[in-house]
N, C-alpha and C positions, 0 to 999 in steps of 0.2 A: 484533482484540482486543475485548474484553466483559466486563459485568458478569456473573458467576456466574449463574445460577440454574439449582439443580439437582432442581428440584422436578419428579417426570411430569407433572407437568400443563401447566410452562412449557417444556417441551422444546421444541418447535417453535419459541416465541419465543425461549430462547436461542440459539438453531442460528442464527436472523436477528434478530438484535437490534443486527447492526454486518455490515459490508460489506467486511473487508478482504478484499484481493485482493494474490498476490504473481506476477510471470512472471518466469520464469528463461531466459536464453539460454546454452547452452553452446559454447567457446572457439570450437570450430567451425563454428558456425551464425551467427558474429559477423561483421563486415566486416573488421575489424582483428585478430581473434582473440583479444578482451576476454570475458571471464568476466561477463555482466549479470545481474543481477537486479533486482527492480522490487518498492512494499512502500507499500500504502495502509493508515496506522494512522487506522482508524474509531470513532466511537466519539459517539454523543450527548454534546455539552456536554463532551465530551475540549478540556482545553488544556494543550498540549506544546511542547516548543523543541525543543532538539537538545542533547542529552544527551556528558556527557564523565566521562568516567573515566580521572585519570592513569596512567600508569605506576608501579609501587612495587617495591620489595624491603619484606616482610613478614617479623619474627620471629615465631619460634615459638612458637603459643599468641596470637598474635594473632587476632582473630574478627572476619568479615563479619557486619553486619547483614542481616539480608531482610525486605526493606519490599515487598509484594504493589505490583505496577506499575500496577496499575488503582486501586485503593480508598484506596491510600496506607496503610496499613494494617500495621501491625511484624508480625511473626511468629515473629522468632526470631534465631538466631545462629546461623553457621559456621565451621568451623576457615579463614580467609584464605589463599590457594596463598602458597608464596616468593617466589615474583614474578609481576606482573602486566603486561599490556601498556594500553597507552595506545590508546584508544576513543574516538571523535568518531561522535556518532548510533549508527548501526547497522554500521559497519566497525571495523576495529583497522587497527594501525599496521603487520599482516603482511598487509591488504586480505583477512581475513576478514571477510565480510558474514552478517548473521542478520536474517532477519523469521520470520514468523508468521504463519498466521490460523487461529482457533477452529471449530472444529466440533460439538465437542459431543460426539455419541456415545454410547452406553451410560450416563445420568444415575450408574446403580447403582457404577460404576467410579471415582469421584469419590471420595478422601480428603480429607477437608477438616480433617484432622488433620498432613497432609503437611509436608514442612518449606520448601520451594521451589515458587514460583509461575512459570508461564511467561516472564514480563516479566525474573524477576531471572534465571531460567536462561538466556536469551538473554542476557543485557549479563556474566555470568560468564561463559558460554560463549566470549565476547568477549574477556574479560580475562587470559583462560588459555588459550589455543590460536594457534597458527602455521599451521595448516591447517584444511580443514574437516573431514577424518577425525578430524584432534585435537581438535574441535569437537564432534563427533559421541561422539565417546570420553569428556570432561570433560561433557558434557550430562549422558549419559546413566549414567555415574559418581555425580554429585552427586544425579539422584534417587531412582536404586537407593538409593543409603547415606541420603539425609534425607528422601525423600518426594516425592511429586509432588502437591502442593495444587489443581493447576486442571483443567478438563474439556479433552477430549479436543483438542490441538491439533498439525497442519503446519508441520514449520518449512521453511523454506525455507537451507539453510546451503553458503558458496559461500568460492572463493579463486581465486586467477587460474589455477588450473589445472584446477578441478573444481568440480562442482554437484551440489549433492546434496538431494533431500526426504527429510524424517524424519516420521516421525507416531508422537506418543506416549500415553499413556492412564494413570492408576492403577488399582489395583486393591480400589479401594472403602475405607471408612470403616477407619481404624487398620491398614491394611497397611504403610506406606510402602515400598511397590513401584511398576514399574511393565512395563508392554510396550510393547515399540516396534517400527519396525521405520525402514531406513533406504536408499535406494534412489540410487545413483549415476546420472542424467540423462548419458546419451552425449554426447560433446564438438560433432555434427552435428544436435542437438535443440532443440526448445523445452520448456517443461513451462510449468504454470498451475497455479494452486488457491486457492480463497475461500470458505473457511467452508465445504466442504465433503470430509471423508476423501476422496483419493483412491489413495493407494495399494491393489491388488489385491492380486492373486495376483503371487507372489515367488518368484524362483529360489533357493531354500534353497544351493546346491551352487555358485551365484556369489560365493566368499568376498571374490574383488576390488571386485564393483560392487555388495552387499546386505550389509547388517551388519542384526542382529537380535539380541533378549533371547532367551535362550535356551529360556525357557518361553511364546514368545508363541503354538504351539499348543497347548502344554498347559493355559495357563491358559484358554483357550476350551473346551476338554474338560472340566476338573474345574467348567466354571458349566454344562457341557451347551449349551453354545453352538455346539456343530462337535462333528462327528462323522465326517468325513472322513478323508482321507487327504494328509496335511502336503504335498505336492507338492500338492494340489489348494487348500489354504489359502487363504482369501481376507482379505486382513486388510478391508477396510472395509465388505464383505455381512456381517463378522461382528461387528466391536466398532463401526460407524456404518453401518449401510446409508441409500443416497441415498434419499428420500422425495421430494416432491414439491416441497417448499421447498428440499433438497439438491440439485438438479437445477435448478430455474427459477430458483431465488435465488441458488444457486452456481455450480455446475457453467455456466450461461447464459455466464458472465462469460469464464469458460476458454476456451469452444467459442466467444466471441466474438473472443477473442486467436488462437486457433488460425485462426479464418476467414479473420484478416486476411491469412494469410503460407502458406494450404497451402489448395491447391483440391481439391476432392471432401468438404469439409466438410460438406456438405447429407447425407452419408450418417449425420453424428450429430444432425441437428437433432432427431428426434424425441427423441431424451436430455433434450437442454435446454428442451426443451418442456417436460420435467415429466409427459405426461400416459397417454403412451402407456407401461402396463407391460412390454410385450415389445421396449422398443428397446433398441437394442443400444448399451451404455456408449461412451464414447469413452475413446480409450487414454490411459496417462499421459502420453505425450509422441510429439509430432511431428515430422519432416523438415521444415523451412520449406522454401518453393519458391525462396525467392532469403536472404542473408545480410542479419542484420539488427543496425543502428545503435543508438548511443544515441539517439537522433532520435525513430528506431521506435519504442524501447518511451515512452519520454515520451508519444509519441500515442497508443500501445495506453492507458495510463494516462489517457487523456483518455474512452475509448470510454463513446456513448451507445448503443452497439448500432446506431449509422448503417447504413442499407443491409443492413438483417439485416431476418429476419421479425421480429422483438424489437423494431424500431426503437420505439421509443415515440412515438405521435401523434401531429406536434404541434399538430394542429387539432381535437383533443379539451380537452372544459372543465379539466380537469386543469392542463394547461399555461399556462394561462391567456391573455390576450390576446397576449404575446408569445411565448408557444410555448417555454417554455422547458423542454428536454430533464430536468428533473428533479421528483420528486414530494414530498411533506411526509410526514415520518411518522406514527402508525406506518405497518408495510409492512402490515400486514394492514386491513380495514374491513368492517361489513356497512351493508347496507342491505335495509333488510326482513325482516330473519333469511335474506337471503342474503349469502355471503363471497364477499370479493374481495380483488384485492393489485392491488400496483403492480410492473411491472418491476424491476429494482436491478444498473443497470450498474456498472463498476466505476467510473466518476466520480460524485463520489456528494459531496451540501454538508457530511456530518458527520466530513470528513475533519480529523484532525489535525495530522498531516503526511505526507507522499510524500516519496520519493528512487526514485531510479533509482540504481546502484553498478554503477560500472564497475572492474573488475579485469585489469592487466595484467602478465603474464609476463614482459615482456623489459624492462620499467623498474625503476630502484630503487622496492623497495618504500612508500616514502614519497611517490614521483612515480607511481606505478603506481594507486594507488590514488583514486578521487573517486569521494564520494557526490554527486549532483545533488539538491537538497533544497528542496524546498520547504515551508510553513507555511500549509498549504490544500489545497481540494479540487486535483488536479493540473491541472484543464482552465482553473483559473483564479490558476496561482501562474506565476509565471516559476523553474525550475529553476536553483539556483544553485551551483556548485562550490564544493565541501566535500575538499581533501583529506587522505587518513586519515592523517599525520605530524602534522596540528592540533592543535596543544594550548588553543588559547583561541577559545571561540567566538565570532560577531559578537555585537554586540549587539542587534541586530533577532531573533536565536534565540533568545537567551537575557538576557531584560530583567529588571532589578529591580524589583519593586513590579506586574508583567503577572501576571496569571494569569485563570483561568475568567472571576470575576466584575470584576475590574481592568481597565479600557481603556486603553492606553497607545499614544501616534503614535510612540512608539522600537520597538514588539514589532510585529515582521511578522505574526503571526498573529492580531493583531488590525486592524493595518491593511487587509492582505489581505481579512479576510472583511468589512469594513468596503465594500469594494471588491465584490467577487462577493456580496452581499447588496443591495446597490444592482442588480447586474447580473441576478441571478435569474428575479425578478418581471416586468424589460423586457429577457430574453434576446436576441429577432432586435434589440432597436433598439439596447442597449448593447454590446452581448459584443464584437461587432467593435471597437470602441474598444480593449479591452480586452487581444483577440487580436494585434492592433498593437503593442500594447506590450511584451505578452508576449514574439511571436516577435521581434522585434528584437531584445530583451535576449539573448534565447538563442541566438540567430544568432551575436551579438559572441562570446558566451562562447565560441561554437564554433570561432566564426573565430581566437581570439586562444589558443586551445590552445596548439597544436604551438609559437607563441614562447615562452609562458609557460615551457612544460613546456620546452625547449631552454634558456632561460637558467638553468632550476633545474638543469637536467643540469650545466651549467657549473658551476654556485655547488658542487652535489653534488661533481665533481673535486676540489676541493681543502677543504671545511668544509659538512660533508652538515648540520650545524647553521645553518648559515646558507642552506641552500637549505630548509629546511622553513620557517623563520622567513619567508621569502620568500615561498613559497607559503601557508601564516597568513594573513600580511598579505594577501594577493590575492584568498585565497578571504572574509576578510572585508570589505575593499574594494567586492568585487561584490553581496554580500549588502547594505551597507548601499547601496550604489549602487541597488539593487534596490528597498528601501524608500524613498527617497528620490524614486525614478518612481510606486513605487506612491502615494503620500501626492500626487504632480503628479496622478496618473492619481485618486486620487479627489473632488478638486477639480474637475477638469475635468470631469466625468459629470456633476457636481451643476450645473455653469454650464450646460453643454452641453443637457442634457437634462432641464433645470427644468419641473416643471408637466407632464409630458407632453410637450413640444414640442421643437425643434430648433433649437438657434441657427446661423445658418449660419455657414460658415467660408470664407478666402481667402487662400491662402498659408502657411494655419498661422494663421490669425490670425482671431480672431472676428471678424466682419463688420459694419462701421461706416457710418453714414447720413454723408454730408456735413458735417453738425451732429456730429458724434463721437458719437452714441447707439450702440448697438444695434442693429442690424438688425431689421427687424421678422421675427418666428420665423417658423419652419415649422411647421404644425399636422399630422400624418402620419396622424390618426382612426386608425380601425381597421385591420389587414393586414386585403385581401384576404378570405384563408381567415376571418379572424374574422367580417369581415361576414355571409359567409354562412350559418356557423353558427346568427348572432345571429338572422339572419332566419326561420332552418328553428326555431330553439329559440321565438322569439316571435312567428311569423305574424303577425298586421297590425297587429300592437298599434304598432309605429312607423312604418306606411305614412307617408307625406306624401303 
């Protein structure tokens, strides 16, 4: 997600001016044969909960407002469907899943007279569909008839039985049209995509696994954009072709997920490089070499590009003394009247929230369904069960009186980055702290699954209301239980690692003189790597 700008000349800087990243696993590429997807909302100075929309019956002539999801911003009114379904974050209560991430694309394609914004077509998209074809169907419905307001964006839209990517566009100032096109991911796949079009070329004649706007090559013909032959169509060389920041700053992020789970990757690095124009694209979607967990993608969501040629330095001055895997914006810089950039993995500090959504087939739809959510960058939240029959959020998601400029110790998203902004700056010396805490929380979560979800099956037999109130209670339980370690865990780093230094521990227990003091600290000076640096950057100026 992102701020607009559709000016030629910011083009580049919209296209990366936010980092989201979604990966999709389908049923059969899964361990369990869960329907996954995965959804980092980025955004500079973004602050977000976890969003709910109840259930309704609507009379007729009743009207939706549309409030643009980024700017806050009214825009307008819609006729409201008859009935709606009940929404927790980014799933429904039929464990339909939607995210997103912005691309941009053809600036000229932008109506800003449209009647619907991405943010609100995703959370309707939500509220009126049972599947994601009917997802796919009510999306693309609502902007045909009122507009498509925002630039070119990927949705990512899933159900426990199917995955599917959409990528949509308008058709410039005062059309309220749009083209799209929408592509079914094989149930043995993975897919990726982060701010950069990746849908190609399309099987027109697949009515089962490609759905499209009927004019989406004609309307590249009548701008003299293509001149091909519709089987040869290529939807993203023509309404967003990847450039150099659409490949190193997006495309990188995919072909890093792809790396981790399918060998012979090294034959797309020249793509993600960005630099070489004759490399050959990488496909939409891969065969994983073995099946992959919610576990998996929570870690893909953490990736700095480890162990890739991408890796990022971390014994360059960048990083600073403790190396830590992340950069300060903007992503662009010059020096000297020459340009440069920073890496942009998908863990990235201006995240505003993450999930991972898991979707399951053979469960009641109410128990079938958990978002794993967190309220921060993902490599520094503990992932916590969200599932989609919730009707009341915790209140560490969703706090009164929290927001952007409000600091509050009840709203996770401020606790959190209260937390990984301490750990940043001293990444190698705190983060492990940190990681400790993380994975144990979400160890438990994992481990206490299968009883949870068994005693709700029971409660389900006989008052399926009272097995969701159950599961409520539990997935908000854990969240505050969450923030309750995280508020220990940011205490403890300020004691722990005061001034630079290291208070030692014994048992769990800060480490006490005879006299009951303090232990006298650890002083840890410079890593290693840093010394060396210092020494090759300052030659003898600190000889002794």
């Amino acid at each position: 997600m992102k701020r607009y700008l559709i000016m030629a000349a910011a083009l580049l800087v919209a296209k990366t001016a936010s980092a989201c990243t979604n990966f999709i696993v389908g049923k059969g590429a899964s361990i369990d044969g869960s329907v996954i997807c995965s959804y980092n909302a980025d955004d500079y100075g973004m602050f977000i909960g976890l969003c709910h929309y109840p259930a309704g019956k609507h009379a007729k002539g009743e009207m939706r407002e549309v409030v643009d999801w980024d700017s806050h911003k009214y825009i307008g009114k819609i006729p409201e469907a008859p009935e709606t379904y009940n929404v927790i974050g980014n799933i429904n209560e039929f464990q339909v899943t939607i995210g997103e991430t912005t691309y941009g694309g053809r600036e000229e394609m932008v109506d800003p007279q449209g009647g619907i914004d991405y943010g609100s077509l995703i959370y309707m998209g939500l509220q009126r569909s049972k599947t994601a074809r009917e997802a796919i169907r009510v999306m693309t419905s609502l902007a045909e008839t009122y507009g498509y307001c925002s630039e070119g964006e990927t949705f990512t839209i899933c159900d426990p039985n199917e995955a599917w990517i959409m990528e949509m566009m308008g058709k410039g100032p005062g059309s309220k049209g749009v083209v799209w096109v929408a592509q079914r991911i094989p149930d043995n796949a993975i897919c990726g995509h982060a701010n950069q079009s990746r849908i190609g070329k399309f099987d027109m004649k697949d009515k089962q696994n490609v759905l499209y706007s009927k004019d989406v090559v004609k309307f590249a013909r009548q701008k003299g954009w293509y001149s091909g032959k519709d089987a040869d169509f290529n939807w993203k060389m023509t309404y967003a072709k990847p450039d150099f920041s659409g490949r190193r700053i997006c495309d990188a992020r995919v072909w890093s997920f792809f790396n981790r789970f399918v060998k012979g990757m090294d034959r797309y690095l020249p793509w993600a490089l960005g630099k070489d124009p004759d490399a050959e694209d990488m496909p939409l979607w891969v065969i994983p070499d073995k099946k992959l967990s919610v576990q998996d993608i929570e870690t893909a969501m953490r990736d700095h590009y480890e162990g890739t040629p991408l890796a990022i330095d971390s014994t360059d001055i960048g990083g600073g003394i403790w190396q830590m895997p992340y950069r300060p914006t903007p992503l662009f810089y010059e020096v000297d009247g020459k340009k440069y950039f920073n890496e942009r993995p998908t863990s990235t500090q201006q995240t505003g929230f993450s999930y991972v959504s898991q979707m399951r087939s053979w469960l009641p739809r109410q128990i079938g369904g958990v978002l794993w959510f967190g309220n921060d960058d993902g490599n520094m939240v503990a992932y916590t069960p969200i599932y989609c029959g919730n009707t009341v959020q915790p209140e560490c998601y969703n706090t009164p009186g929290a927001d952007a400029i409000h600091f509050s110790m009840k709203n996770a998203y401020w606790v959190c980055n209260w937390v990984s902004n301490m750990v940043y700056p001293r990444y190698t010396m705190l983060f492990p702290s940190l990681k400790t805490v993380r994975d144990s929380l979400e160890q438990s979560y994992f481990a206490s699954q299968k009883e949870v979800e068994d005693k709700a099956m029971a409660l389900y037999a006989t008052d399926q209301q009272a097995a969701i109130r159950y599961l409520n209670d539990y997935s908000n339980s854990k969240a505050q239980q969450m923030l309750a370690r995280w508020q220990q865990l940011a205490t403890y780093l300020i004691v722990k690692y005061n001034d630079m230094t290291i208070k030692p521990e014994e048992n769990g227990h800060f480490k006490l003189t005879p006299e009951g003091i303090g232990a006298r600290v650890i002083r840890p000076g410079y890593p290693t790597s840093f010394r060396k640096k210092l020494v090759e950057t300052s030659g003898t100026r600190y000889e002794n």
